[in-house]
mmCIF file of the N, C-alpha and C atoms, coordinates in Angstrom:
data_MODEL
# 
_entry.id   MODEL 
# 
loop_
_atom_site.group_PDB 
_atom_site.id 
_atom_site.type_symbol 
_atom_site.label_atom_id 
_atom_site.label_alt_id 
_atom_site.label_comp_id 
_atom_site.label_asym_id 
_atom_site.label_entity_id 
_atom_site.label_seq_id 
_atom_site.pdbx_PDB_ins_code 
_atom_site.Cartn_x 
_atom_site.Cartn_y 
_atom_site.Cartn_z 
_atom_site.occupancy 
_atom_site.B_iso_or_equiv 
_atom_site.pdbx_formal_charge 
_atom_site.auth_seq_id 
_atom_site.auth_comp_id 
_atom_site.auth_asym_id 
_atom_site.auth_atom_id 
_atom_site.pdbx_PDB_model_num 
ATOM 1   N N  . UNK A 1 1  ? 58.619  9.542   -9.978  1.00 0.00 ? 1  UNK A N  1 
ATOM 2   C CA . UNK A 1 1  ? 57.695  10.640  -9.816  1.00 0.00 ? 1  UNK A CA 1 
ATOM 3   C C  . UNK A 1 1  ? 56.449  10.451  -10.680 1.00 0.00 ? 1  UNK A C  1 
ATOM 4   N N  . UNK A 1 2  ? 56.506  10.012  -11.713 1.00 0.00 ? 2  UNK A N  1 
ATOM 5   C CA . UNK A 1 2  ? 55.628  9.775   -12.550 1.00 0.00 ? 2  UNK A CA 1 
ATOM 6   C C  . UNK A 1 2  ? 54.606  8.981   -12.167 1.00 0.00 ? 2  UNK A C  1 
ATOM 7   N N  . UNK A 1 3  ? 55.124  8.045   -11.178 1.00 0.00 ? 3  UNK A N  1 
ATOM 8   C CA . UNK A 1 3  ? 54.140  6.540   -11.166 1.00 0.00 ? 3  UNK A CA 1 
ATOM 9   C C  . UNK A 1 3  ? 53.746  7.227   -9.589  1.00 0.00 ? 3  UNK A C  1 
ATOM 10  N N  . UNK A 1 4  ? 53.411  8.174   -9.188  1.00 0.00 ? 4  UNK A N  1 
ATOM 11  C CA . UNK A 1 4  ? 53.353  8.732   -8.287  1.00 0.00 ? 4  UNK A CA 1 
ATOM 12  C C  . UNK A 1 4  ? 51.777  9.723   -8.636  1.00 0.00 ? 4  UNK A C  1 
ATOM 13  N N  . UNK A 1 5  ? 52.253  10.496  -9.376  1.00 0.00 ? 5  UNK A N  1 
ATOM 14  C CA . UNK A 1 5  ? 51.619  10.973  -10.387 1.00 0.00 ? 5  UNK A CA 1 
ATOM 15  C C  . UNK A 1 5  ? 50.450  10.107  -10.800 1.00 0.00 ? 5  UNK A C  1 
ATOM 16  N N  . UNK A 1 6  ? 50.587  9.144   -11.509 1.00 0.00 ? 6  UNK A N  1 
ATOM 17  C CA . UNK A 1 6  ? 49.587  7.913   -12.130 1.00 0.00 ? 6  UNK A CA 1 
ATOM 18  C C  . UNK A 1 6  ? 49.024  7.335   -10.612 1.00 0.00 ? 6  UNK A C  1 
ATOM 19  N N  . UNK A 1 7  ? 49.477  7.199   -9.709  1.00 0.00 ? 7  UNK A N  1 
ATOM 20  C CA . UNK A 1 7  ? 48.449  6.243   -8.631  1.00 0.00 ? 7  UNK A CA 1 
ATOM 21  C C  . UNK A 1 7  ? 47.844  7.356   -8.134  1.00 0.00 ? 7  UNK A C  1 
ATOM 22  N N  . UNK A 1 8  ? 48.306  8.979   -8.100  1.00 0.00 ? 8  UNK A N  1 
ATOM 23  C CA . UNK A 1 8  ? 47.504  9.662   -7.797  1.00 0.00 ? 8  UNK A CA 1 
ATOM 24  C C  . UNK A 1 8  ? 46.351  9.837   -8.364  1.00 0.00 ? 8  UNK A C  1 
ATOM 25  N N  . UNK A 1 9  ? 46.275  9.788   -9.294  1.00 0.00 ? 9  UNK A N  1 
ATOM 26  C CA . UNK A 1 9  ? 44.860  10.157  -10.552 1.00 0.00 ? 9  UNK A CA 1 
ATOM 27  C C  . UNK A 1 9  ? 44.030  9.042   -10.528 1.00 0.00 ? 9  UNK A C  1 
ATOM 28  N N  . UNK A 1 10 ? 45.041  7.818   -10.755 1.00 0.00 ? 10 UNK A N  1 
ATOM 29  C CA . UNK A 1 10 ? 44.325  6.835   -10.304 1.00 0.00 ? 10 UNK A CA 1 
ATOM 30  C C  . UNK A 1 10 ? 43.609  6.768   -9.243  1.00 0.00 ? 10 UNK A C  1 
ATOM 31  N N  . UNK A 1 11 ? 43.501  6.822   -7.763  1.00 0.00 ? 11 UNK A N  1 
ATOM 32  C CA . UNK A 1 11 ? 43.207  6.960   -6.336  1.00 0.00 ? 11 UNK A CA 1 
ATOM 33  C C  . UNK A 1 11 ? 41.987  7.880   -6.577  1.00 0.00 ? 11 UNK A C  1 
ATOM 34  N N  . UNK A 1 12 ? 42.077  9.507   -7.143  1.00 0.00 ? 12 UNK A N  1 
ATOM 35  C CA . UNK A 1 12 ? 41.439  10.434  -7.063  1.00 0.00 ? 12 UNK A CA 1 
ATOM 36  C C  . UNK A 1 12 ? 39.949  10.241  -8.120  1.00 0.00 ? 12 UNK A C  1 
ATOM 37  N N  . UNK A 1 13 ? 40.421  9.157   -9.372  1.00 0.00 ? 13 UNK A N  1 
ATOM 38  C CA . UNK A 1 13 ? 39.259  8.935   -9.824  1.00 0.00 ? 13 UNK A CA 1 
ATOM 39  C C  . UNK A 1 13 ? 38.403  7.630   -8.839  1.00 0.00 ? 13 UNK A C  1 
ATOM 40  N N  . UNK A 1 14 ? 39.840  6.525   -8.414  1.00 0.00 ? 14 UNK A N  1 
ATOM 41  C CA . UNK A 1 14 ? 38.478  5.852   -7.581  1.00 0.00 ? 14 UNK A CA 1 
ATOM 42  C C  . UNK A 1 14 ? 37.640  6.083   -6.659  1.00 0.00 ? 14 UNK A C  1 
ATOM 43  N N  . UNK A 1 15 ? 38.223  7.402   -6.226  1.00 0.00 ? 15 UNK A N  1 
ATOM 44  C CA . UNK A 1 15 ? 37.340  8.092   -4.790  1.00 0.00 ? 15 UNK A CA 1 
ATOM 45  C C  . UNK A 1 15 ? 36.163  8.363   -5.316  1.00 0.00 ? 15 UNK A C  1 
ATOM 46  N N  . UNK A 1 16 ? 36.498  9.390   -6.598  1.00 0.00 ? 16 UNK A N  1 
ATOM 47  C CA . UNK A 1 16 ? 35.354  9.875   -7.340  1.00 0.00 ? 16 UNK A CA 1 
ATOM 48  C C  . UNK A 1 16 ? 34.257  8.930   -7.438  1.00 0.00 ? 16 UNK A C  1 
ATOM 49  N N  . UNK A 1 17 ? 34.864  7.693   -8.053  1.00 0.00 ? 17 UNK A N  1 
ATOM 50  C CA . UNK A 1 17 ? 33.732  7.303   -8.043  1.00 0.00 ? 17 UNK A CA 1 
ATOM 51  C C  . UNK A 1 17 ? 33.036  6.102   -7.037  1.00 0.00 ? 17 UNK A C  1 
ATOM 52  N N  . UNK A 1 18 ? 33.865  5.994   -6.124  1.00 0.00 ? 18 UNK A N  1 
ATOM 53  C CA . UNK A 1 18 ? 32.910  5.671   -4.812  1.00 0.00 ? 18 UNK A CA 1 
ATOM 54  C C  . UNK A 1 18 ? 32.176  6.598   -3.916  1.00 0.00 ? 18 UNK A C  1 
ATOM 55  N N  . UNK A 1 19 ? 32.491  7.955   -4.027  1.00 0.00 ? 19 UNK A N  1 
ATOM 56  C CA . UNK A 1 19 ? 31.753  9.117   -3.915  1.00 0.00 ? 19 UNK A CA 1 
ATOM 57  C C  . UNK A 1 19 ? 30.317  8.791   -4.521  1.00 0.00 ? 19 UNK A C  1 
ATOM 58  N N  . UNK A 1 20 ? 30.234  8.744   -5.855  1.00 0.00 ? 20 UNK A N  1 
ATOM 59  C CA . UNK A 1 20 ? 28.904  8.603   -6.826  1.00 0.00 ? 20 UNK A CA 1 
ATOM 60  C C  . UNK A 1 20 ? 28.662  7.644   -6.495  1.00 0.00 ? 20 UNK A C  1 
ATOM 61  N N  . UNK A 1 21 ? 28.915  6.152   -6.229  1.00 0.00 ? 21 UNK A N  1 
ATOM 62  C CA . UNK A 1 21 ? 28.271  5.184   -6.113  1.00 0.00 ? 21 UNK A CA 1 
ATOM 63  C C  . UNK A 1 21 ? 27.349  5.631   -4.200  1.00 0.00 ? 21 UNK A C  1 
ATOM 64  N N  . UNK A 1 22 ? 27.883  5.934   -3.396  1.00 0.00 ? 22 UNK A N  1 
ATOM 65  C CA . UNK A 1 22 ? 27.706  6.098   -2.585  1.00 0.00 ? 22 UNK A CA 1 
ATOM 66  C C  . UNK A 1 22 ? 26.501  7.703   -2.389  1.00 0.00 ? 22 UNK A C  1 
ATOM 67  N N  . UNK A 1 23 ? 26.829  8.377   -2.951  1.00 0.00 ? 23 UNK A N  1 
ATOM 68  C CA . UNK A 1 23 ? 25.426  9.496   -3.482  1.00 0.00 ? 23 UNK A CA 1 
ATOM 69  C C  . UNK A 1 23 ? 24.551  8.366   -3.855  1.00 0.00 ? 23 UNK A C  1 
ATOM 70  N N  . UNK A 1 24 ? 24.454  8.072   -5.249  1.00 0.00 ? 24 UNK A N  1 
ATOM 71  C CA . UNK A 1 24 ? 23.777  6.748   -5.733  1.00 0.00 ? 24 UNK A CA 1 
ATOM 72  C C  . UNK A 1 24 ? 22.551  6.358   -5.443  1.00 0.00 ? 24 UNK A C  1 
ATOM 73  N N  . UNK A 1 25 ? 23.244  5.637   -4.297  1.00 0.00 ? 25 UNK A N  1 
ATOM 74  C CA . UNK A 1 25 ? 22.603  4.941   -3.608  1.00 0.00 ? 25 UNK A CA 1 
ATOM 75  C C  . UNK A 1 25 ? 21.815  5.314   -2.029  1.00 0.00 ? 25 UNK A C  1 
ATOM 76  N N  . UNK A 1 26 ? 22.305  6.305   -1.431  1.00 0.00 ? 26 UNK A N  1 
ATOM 77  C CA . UNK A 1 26 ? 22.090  7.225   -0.639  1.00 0.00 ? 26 UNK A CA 1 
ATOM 78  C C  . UNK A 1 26 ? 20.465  7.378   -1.230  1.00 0.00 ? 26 UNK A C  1 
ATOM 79  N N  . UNK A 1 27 ? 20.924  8.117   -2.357  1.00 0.00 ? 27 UNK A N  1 
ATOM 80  C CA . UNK A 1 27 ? 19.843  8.765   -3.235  1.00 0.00 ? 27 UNK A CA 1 
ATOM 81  C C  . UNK A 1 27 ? 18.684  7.716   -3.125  1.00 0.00 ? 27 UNK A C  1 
ATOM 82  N N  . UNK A 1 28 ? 18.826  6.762   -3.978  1.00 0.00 ? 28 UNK A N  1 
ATOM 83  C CA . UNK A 1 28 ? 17.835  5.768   -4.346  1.00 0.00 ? 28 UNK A CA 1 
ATOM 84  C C  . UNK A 1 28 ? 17.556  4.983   -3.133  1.00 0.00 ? 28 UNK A C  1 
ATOM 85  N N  . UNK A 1 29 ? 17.889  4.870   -1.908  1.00 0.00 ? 29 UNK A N  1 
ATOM 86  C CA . UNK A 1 29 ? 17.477  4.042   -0.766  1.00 0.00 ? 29 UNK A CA 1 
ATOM 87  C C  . UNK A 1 29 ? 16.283  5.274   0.061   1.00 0.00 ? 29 UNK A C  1 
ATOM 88  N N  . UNK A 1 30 ? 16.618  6.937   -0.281  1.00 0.00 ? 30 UNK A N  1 
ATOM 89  C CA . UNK A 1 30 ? 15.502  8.084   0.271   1.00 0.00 ? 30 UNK A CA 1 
ATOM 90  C C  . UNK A 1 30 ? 14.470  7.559   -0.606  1.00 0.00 ? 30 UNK A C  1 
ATOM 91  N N  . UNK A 1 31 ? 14.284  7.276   -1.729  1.00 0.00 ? 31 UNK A N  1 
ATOM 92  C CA . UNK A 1 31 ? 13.501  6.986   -2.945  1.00 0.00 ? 31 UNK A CA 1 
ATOM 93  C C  . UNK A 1 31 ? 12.464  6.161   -2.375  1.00 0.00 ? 31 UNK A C  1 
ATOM 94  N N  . UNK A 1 32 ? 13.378  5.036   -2.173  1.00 0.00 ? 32 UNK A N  1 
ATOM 95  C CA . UNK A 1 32 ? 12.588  3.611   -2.170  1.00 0.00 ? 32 UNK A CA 1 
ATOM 96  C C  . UNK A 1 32 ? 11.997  3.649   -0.968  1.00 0.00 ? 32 UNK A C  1 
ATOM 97  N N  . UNK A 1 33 ? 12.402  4.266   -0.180  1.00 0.00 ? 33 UNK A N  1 
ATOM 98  C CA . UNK A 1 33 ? 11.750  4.620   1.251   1.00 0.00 ? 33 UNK A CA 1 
ATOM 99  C C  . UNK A 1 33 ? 10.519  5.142   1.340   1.00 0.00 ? 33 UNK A C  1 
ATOM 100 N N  . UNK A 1 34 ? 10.297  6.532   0.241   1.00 0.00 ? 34 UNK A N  1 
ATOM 101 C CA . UNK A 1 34 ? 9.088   6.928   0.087   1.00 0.00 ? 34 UNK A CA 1 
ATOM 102 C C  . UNK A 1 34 ? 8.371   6.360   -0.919  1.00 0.00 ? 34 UNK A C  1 
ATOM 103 N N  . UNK A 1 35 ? 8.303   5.232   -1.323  1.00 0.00 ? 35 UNK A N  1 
ATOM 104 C CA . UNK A 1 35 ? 7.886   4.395   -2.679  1.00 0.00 ? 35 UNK A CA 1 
ATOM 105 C C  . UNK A 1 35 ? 7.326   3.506   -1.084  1.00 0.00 ? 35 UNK A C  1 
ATOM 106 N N  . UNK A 1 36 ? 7.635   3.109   -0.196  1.00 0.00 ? 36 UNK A N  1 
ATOM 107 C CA . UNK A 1 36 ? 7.380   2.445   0.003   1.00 0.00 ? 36 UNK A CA 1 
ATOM 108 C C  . UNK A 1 36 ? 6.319   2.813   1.592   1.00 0.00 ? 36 UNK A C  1 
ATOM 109 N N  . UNK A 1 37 ? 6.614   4.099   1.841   1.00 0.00 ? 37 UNK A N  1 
ATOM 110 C CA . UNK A 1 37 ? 5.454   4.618   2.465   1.00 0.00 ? 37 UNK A CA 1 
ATOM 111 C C  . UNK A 1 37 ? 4.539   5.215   1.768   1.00 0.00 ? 37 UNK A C  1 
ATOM 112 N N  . UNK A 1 38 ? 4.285   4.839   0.832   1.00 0.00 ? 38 UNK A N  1 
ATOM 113 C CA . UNK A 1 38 ? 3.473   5.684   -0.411  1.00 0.00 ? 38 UNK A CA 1 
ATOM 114 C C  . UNK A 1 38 ? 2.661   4.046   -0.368  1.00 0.00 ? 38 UNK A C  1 
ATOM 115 N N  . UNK A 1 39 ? 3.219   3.174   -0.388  1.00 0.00 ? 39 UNK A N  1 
ATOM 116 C CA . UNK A 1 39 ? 2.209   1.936   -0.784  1.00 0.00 ? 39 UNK A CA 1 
ATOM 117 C C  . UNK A 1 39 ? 1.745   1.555   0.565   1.00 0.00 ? 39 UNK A C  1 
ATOM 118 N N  . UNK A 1 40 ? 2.364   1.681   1.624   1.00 0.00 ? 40 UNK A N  1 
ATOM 119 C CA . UNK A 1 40 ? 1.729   1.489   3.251   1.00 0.00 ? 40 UNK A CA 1 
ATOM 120 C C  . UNK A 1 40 ? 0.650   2.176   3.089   1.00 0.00 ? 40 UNK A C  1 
ATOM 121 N N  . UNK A 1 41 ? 0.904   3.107   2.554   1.00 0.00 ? 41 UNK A N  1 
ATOM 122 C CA . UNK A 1 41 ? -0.386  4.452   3.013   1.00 0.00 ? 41 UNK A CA 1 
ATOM 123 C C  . UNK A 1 41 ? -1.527  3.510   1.996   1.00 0.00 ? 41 UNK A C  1 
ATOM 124 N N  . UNK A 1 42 ? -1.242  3.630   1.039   1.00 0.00 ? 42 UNK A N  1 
ATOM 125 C CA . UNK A 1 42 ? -2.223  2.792   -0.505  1.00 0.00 ? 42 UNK A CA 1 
ATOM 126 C C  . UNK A 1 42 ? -3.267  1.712   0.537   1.00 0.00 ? 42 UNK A C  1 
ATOM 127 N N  . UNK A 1 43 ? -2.344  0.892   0.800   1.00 0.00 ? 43 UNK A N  1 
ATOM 128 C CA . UNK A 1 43 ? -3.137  -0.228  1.241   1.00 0.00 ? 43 UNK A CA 1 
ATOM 129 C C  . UNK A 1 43 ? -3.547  -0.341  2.935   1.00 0.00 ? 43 UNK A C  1 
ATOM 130 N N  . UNK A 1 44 ? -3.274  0.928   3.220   1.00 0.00 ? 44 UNK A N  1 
ATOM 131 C CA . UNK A 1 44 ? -4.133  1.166   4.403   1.00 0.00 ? 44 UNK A CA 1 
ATOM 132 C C  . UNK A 1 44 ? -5.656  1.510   4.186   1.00 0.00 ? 44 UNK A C  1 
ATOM 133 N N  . UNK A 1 45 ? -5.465  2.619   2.893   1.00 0.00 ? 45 UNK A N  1 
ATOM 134 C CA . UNK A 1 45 ? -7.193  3.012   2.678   1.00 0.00 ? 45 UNK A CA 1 
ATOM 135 C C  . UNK A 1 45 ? -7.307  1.985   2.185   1.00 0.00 ? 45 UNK A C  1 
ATOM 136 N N  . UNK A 1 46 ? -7.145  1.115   0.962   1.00 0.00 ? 46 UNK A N  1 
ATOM 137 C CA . UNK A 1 46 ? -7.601  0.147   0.562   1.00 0.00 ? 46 UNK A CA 1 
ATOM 138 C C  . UNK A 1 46 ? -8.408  -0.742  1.746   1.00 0.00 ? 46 UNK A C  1 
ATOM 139 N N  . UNK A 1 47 ? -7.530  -1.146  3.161   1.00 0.00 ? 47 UNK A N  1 
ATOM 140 C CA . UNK A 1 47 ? -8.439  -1.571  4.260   1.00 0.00 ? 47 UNK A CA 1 
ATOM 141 C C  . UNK A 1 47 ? -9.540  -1.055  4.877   1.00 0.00 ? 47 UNK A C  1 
ATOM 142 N N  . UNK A 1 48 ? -9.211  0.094   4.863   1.00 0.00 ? 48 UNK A N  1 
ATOM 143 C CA . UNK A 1 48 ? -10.220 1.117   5.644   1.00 0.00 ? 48 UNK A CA 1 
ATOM 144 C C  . UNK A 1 48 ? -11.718 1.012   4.616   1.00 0.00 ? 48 UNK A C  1 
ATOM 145 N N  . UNK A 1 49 ? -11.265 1.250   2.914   1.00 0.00 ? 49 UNK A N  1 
ATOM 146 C CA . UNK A 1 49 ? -12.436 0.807   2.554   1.00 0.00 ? 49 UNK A CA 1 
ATOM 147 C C  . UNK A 1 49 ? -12.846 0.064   1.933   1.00 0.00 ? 49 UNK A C  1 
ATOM 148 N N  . UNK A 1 50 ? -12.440 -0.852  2.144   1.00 0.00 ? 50 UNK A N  1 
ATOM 149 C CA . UNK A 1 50 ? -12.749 -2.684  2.210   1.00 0.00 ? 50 UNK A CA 1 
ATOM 150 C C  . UNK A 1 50 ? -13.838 -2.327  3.915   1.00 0.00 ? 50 UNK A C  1 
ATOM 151 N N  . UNK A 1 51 ? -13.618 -1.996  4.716   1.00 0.00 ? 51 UNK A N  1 
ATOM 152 C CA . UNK A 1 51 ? -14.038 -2.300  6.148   1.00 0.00 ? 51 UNK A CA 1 
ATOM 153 C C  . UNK A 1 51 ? -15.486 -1.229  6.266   1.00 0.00 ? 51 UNK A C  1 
ATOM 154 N N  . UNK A 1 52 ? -15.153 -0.118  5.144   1.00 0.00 ? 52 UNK A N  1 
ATOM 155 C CA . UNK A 1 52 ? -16.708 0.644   4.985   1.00 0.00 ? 52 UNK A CA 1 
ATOM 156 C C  . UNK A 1 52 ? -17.856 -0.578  3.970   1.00 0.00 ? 52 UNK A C  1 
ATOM 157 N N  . UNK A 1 53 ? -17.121 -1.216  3.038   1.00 0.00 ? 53 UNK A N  1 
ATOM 158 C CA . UNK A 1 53 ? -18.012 -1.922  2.421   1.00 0.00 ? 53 UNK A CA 1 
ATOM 159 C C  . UNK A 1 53 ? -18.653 -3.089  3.117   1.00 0.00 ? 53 UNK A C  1 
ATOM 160 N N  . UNK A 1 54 ? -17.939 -3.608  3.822   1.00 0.00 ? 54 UNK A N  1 
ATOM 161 C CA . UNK A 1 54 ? -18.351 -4.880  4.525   1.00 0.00 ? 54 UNK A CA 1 
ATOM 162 C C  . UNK A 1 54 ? -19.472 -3.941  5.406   1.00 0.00 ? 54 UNK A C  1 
ATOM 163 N N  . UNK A 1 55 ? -19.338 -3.143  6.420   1.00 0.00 ? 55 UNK A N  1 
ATOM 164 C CA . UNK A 1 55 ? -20.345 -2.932  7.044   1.00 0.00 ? 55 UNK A CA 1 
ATOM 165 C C  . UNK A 1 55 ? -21.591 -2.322  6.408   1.00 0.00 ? 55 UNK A C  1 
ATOM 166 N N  . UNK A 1 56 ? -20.986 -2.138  5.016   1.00 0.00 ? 56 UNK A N  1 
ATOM 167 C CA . UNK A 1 56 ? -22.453 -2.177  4.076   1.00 0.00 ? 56 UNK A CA 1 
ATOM 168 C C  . UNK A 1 56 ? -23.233 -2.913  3.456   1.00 0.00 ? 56 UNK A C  1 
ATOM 169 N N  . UNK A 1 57 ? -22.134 -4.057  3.381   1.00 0.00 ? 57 UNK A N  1 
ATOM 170 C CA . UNK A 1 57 ? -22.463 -5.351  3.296   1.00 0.00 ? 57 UNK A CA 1 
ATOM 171 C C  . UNK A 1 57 ? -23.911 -6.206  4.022   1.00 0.00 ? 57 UNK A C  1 
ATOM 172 N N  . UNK A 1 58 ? -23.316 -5.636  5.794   1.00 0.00 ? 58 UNK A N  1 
ATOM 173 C CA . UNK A 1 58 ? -23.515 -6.406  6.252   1.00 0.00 ? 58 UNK A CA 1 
ATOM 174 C C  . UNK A 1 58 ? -25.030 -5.414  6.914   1.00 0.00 ? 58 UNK A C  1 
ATOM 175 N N  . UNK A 1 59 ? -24.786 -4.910  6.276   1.00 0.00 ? 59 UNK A N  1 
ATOM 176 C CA . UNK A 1 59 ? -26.094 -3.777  6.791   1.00 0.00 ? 59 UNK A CA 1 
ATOM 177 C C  . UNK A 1 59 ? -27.530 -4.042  5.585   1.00 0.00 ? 59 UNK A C  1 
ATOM 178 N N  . UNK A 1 60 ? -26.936 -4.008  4.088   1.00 0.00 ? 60 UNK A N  1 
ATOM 179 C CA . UNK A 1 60 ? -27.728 -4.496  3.546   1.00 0.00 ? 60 UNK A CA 1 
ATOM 180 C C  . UNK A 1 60 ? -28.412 -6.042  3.864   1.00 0.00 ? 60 UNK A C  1 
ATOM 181 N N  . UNK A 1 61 ? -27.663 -7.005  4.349   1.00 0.00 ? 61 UNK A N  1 
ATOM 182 C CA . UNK A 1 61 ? -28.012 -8.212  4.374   1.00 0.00 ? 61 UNK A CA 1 
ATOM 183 C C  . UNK A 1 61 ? -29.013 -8.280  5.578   1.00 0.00 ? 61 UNK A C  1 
ATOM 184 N N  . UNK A 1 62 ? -28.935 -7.177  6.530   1.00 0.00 ? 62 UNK A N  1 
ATOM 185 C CA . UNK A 1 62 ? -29.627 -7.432  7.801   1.00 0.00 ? 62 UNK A CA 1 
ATOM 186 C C  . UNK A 1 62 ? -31.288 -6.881  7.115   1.00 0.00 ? 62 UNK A C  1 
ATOM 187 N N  . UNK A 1 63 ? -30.444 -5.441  6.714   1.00 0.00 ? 63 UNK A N  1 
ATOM 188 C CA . UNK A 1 63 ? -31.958 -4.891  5.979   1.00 0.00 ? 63 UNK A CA 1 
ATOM 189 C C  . UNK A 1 63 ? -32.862 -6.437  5.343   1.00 0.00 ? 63 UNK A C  1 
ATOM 190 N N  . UNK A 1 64 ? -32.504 -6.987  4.270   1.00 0.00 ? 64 UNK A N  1 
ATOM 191 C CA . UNK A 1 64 ? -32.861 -7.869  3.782   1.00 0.00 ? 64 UNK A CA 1 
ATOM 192 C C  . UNK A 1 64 ? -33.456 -8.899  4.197   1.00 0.00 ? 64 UNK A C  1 
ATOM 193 N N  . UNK A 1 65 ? -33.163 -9.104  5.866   1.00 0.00 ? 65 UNK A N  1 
ATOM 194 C CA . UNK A 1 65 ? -33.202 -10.337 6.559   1.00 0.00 ? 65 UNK A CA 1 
ATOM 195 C C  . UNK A 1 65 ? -34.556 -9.963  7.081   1.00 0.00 ? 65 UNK A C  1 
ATOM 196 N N  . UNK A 1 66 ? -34.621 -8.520  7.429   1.00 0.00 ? 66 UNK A N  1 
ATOM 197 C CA . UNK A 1 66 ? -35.874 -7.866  7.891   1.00 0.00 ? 66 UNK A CA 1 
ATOM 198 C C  . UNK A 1 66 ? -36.861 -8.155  7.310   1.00 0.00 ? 66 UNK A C  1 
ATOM 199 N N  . UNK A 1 67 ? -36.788 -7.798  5.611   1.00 0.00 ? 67 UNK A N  1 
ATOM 200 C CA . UNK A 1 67 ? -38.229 -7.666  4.792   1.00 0.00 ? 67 UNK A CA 1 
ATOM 201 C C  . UNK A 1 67 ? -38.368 -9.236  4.473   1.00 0.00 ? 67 UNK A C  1 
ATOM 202 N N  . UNK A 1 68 ? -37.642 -9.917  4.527   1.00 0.00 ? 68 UNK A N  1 
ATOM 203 C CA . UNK A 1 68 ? -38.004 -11.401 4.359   1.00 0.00 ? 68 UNK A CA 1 
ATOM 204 C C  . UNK A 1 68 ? -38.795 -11.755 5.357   1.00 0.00 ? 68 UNK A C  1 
ATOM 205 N N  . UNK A 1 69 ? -38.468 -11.316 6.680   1.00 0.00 ? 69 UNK A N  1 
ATOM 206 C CA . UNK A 1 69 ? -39.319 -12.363 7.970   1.00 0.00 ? 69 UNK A CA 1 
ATOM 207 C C  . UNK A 1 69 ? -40.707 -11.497 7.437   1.00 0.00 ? 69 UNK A C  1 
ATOM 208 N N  . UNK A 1 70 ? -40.584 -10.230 7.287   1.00 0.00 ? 70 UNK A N  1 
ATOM 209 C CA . UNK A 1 70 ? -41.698 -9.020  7.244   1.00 0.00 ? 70 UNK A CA 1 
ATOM 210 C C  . UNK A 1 70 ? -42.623 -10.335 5.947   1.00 0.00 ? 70 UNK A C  1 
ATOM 211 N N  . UNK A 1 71 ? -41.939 -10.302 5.098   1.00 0.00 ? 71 UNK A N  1 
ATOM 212 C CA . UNK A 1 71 ? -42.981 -11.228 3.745   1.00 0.00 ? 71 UNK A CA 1 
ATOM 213 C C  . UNK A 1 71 ? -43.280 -12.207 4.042   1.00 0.00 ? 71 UNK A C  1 
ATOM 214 N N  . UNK A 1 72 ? -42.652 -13.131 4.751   1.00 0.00 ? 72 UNK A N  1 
ATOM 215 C CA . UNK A 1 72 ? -42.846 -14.294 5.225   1.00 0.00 ? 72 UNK A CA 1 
ATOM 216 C C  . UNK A 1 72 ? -44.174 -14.294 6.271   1.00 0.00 ? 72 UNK A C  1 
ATOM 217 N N  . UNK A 1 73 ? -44.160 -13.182 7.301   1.00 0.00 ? 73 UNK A N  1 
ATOM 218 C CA . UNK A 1 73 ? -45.490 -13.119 7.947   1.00 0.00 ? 73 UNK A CA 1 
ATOM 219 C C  . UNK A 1 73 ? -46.208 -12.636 7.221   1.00 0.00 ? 73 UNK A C  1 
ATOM 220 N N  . UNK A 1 74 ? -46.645 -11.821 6.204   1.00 0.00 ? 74 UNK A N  1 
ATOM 221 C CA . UNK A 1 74 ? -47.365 -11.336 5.594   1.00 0.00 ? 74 UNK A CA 1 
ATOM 222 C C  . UNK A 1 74 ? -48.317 -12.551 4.657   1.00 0.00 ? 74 UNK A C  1 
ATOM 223 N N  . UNK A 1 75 ? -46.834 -13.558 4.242   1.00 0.00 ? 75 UNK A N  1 
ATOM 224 C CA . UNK A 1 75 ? -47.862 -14.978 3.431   1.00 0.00 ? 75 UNK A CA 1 
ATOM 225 C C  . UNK A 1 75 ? -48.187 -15.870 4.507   1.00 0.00 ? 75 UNK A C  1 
ATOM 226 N N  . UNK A 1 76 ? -48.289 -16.004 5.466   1.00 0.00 ? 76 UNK A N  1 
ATOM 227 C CA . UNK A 1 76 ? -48.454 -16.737 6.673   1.00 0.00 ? 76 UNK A CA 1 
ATOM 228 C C  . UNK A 1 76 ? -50.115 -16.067 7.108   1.00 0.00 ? 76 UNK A C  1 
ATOM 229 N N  . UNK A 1 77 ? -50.238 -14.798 7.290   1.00 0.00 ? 77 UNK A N  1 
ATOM 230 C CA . UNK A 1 77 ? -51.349 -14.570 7.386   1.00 0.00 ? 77 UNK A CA 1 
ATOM 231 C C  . UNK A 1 77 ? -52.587 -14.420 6.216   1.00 0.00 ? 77 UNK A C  1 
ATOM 232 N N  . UNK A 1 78 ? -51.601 -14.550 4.905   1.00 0.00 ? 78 UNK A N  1 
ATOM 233 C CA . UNK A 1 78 ? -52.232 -14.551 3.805   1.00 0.00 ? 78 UNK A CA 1 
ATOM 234 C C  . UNK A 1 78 ? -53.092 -15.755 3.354   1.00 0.00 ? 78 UNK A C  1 
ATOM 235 N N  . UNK A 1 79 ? -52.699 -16.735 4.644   1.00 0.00 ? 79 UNK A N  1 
ATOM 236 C CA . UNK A 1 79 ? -52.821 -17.779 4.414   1.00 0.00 ? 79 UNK A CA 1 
ATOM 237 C C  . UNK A 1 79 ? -53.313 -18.771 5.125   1.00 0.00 ? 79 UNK A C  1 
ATOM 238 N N  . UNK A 1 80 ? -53.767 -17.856 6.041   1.00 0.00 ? 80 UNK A N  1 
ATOM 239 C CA . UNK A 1 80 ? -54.620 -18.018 6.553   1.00 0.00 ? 80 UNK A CA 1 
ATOM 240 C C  . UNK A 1 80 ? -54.207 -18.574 8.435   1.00 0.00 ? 80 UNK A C  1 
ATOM 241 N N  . UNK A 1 81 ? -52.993 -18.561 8.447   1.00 0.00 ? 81 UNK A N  1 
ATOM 242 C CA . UNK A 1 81 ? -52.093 -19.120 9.645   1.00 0.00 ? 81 UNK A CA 1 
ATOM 243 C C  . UNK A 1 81 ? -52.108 -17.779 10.720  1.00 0.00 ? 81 UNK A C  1 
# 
């Protein structure tokens, strides 16, 4: 009866604690889930504005491309061409 007794307690703590391991981890896999749509989201704006700068980029460079031809005719006629 005794050793009956003892595998019971025994049994009832290992449940216990495959219960907790199994919360646990339950737990920490909801976690990591939103840890990890938390950084999807991160490096989505990060693209989005990476993709505003480039077209500012590329907007300044055009601007730029403008006043150059603009100076370039300006010393061309300065010069008598």
């Amino acid at each position: 009866m005794e050793a009956y007794a003892e595998y019971g307690a025994l049994g009832v703590i290992v449940i216990l604690f495959v219960g907790m391991i199994q919360f646990l981890r339950s737990t920490l896999m909801g976690k990591l889930n939103e840890v990890e749509d938390i950084c999807i989201k991160l490096i989505d704006r990060w693209n989005r504005s990476d993709e505003v700068r480039d077209r500012r980029h590329e907007d300044l460079v055009k601007e730029l491309n403008e006043q150059s031809d603009d100076l370039n005719f300006l010393k061309g006629r300065a010069n008598g061409n």
